[in-house]
C-alpha distance (Angstrom), angle and dihedral (degrees) to the residues before:
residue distance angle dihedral
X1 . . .
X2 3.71 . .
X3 4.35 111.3 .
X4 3.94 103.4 75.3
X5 3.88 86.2 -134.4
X6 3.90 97.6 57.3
X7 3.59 110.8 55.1
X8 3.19 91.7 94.5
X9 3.60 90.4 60.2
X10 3.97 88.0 49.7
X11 3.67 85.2 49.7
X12 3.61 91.8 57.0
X13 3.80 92.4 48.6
X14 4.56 91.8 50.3
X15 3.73 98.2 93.7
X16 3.73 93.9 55.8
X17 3.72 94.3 35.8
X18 3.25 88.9 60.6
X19 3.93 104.6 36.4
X20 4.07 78.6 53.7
X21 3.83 139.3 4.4
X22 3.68 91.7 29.7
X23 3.93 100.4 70.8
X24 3.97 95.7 29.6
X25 3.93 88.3 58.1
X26 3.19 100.7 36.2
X27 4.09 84.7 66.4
X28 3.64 91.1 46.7
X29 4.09 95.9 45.8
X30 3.81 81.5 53.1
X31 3.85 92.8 75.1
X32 3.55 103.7 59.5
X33 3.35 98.9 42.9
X34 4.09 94.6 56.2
X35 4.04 81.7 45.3
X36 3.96 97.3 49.0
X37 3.51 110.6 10.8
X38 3.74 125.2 24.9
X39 3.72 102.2 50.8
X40 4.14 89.5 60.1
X41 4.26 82.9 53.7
X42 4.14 127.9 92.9
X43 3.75 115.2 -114.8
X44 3.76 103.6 -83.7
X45 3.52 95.2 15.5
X46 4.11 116.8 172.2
X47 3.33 116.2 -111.8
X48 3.98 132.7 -173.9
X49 3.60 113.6 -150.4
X50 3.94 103.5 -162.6
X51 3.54 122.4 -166.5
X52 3.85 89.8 22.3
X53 3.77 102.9 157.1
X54 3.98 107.5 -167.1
X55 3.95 93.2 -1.8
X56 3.96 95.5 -123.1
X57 3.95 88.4 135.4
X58 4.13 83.0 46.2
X59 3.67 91.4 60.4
X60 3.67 90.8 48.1
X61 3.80 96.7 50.6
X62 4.10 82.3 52.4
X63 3.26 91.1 51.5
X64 3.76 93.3 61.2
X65 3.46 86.3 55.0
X66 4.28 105.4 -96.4
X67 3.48 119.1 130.9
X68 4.05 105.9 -125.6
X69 3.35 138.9 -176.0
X70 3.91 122.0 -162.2
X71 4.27 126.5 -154.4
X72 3.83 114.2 -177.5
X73 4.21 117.6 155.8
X74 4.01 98.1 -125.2
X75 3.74 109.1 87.0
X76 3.76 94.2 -162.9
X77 3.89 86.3 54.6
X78 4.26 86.3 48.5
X79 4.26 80.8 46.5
X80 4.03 84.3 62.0
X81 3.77 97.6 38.2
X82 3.86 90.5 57.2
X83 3.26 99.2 59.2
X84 4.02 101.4 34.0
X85 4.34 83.6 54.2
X86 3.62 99.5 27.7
X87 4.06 89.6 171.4
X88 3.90 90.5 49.8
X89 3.70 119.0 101.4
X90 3.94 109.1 -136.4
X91 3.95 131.5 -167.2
X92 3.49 125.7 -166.5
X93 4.31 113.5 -137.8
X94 3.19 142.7 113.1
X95 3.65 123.1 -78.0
X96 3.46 96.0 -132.2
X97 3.91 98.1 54.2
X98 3.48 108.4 20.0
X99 4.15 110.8 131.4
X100 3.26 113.7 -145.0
X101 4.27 132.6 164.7
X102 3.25 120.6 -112.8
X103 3.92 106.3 -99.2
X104 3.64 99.1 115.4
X105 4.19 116.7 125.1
X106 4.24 82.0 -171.7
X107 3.86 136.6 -5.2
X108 4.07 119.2 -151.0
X109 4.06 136.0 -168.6
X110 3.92 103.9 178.3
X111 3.97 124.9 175.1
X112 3.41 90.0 55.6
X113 4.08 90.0 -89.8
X114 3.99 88.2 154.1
X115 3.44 89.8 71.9
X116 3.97 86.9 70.6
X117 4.15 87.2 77.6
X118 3.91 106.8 96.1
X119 3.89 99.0 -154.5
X120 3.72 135.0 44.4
X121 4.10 90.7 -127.0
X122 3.70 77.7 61.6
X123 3.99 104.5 58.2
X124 4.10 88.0 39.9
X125 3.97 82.2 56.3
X126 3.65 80.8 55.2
X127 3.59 96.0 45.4
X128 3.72 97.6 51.7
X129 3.81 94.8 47.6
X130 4.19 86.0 59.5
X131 3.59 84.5 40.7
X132 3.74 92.7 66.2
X133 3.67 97.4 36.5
X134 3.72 97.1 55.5
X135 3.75 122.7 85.2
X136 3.35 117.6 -118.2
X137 4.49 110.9 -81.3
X138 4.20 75.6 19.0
X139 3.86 114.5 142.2
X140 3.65 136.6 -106.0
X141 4.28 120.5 -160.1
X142 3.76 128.4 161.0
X143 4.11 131.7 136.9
X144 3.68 129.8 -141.3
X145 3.45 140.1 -172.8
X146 3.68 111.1 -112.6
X147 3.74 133.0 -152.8
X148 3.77 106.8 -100.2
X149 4.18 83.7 51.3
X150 3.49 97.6 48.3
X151 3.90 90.6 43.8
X152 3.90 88.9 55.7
X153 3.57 99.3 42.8
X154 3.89 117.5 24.2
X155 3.78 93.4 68.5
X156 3.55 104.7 147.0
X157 3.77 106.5 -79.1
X158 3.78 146.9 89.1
X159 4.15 100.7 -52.5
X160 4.10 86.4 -179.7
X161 3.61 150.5 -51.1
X162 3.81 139.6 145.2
X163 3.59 143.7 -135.0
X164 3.85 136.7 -131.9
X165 3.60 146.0 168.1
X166 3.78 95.9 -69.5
X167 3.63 108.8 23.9
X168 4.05 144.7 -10.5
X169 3.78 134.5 -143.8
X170 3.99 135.9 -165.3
X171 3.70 131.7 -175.5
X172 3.88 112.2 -135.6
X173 4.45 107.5 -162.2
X174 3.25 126.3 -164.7
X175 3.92 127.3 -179.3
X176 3.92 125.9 -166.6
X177 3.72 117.1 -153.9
X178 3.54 106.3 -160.9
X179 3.57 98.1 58.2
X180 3.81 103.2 21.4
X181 3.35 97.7 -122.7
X182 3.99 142.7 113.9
X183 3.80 155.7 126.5
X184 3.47 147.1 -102.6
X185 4.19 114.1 -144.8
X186 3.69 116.6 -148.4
X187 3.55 112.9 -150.0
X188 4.10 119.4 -161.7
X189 3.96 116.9 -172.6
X190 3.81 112.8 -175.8
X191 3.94 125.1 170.6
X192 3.67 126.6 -95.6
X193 3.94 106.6 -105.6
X194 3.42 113.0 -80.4
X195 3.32 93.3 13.1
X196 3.94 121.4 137.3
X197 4.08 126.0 -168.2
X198 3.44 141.3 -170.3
X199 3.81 81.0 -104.6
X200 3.17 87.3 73.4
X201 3.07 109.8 44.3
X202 4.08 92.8 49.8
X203 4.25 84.9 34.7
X204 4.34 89.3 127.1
X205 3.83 102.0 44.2
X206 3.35 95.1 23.9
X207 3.98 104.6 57.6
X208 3.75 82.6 34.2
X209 3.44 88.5 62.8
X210 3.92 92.7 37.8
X211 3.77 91.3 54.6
X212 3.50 97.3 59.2
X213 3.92 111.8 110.7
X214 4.37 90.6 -132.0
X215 3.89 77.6 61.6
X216 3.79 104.1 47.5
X217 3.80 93.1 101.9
X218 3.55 91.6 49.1
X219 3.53 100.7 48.1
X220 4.10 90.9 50.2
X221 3.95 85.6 48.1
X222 3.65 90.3 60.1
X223 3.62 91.3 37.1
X224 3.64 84.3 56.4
X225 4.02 97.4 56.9
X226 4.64 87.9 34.7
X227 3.51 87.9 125.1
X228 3.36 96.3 59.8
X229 3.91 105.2 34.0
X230 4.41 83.4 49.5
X231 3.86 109.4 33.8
X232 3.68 95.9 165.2
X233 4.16 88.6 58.1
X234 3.65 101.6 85.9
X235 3.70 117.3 -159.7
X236 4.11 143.4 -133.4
X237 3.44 123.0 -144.5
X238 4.26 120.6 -154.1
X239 3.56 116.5 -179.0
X240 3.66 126.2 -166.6
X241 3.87 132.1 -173.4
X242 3.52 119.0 -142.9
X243 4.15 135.4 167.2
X244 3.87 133.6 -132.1
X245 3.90 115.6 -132.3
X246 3.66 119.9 -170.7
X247 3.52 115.3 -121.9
X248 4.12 96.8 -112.6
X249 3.76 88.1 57.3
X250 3.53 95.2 53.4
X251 3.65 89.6 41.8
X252 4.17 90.0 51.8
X253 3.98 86.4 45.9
X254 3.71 93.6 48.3
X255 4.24 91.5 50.5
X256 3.97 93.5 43.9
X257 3.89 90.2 62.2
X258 3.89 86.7 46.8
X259 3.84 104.3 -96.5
X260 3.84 108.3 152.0
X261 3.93 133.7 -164.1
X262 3.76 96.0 23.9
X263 3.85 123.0 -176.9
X264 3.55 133.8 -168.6
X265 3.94 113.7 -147.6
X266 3.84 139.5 176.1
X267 3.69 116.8 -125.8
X268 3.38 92.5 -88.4
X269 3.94 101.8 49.3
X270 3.37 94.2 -96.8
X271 4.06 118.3 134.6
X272 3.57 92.5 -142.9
X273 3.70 103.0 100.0
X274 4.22 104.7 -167.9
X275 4.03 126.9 179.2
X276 4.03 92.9 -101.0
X277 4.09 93.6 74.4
X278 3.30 145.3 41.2
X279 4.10 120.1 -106.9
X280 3.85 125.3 -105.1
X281 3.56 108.6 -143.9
X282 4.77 113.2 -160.9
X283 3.71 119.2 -178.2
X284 3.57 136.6 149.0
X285 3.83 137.0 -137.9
X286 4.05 101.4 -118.2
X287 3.72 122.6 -128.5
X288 3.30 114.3 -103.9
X289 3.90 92.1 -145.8
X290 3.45 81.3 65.2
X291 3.26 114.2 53.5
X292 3.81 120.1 95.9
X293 3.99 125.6 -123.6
């Protein structure tokens, strides 16, 4: 969504982003922002959800009565978005040069989608571009994954993924240390033509069973060995780099392009950030009437 040279690759990855991980986070990205954000906005405020992939959190920001607008780079992600928010206005650009006016109440990047941008120079590109499109006292929200998360969690095997009838997925993570960078591998297995399995035969009380969180280990265990239990389900592999900032460099970055009052927040609004989540980062454009001399 964000290097000029990928979105294909993010257009590849659109169908099952939005059969999948687009609708489950978009529930969970709901929370924080009615924790951190939304309460501090007017009634109908406008919003600009950047980096919003198939626009399923879009359509439930609309929902709740904001008028939002959502810019991603992958135009067959922006093909999904339009018709999961119908009555949302969506632009496709690049996050990190996109020139928009400044009309925004509040600007959000959830699912951690900023941590896509390989350099630091990068994100404060980012940062100034939702700079300028903010009005003044507007809002600034967006989580990332941070390193002493990633280093606990993305080590190397199946992170999550599920399988139905017609097709599974998994996400494979991987985090390097030394350099603060990594990827996460999406893996798509669908069924030769034609082809029937005992997955689908069993597809109700089996995924049902599957989906159940006592089974979660099991089910990425046998996602693990897919390829062998299904040999006529051929799969696709997406890879896509990413990089862990810590949250004092983001907060540095955020202040040197004029970002004031920034907070650092757990999902849940608590300022306790800990290695199991990712970190929300809140900050506000200042107004310049304010400002002292």
């Amino acid at each position: 969504m964000l290097e000029t040279n990928r979105y294909q690759e993010y257009d590849t990855w659109a169908w099952l982003y939005n059969q999948t991980m687009g609708p489950e986070y978009s529930q969970q990205q709901l929370q924080p922002l009615e924790i951190l954000l939304l309460p501090k906005l007017p009634q109908s405020a406008k919003i600009l959800d950047l980096c919003c992939g198939t626009g399923n959190l879009t359509q439930l920001l609309i929902r709740k009565g904001y008028n939002v607008t959502g810019l991603d780079g992958s135009e067959a992600m922006l093909a999904y978005a339009s018709v999961n928010a119908p009555q949302g206005e969506f632009i496709l650009g690049d996050a990190r040069t996109f020139e928009l006016n400044s009309s925004f109440d509040a600007v959000i990047s959830t699912s951690a989608s900023l941590n896509h941008l390989m350099s630091i120079e990068d994100l404060k590109q980012v940062f100034g571009q939702v700079y300028t499109a903010l009005k003044e006292n507007g809002l600034f929200l967006f989580d990332l994954n941070h390193p002493t998360q990633m280093a606990k969690w993305w080590r190397g095997g199946i992170a999550e993924g599920e399988i139905e009838s017609n097709y599974a997925w998994a996400i494979v993570s991987k985090y390097h240390q030394q350099d603060n960078t990594g990827y996460f591998k999406v893996i798509l297995f669908r069924p030769s033509k034609n082809h029937r399995t005992v997955f689908g035969y069993l597809r109700g009380l089996l995924y049902k069973l599957l989906s159940l969180r006592i089974l979660t280990r099991f089910r990425l265990r046998l996602l693990a060995r897919f390829s062998q239990w299904e040999k006529n389900w051929p799969s696709t592999e997406m890879t896509y780099d990413v990089r862990g900032y810590s949250c004092s460099e983001i907060q540095s970055t955020l202040e040197a392009v004029g970002f004031t009052d920034v907070e650092i927040r757990t999902l849940d609004g608590s300022p306790h950030v800990d290695d199991n989540h990712s970190a929300y980062f809140i900050c506000r454009k200042p107004d310049r009437s304010k400002i002292s001399h």
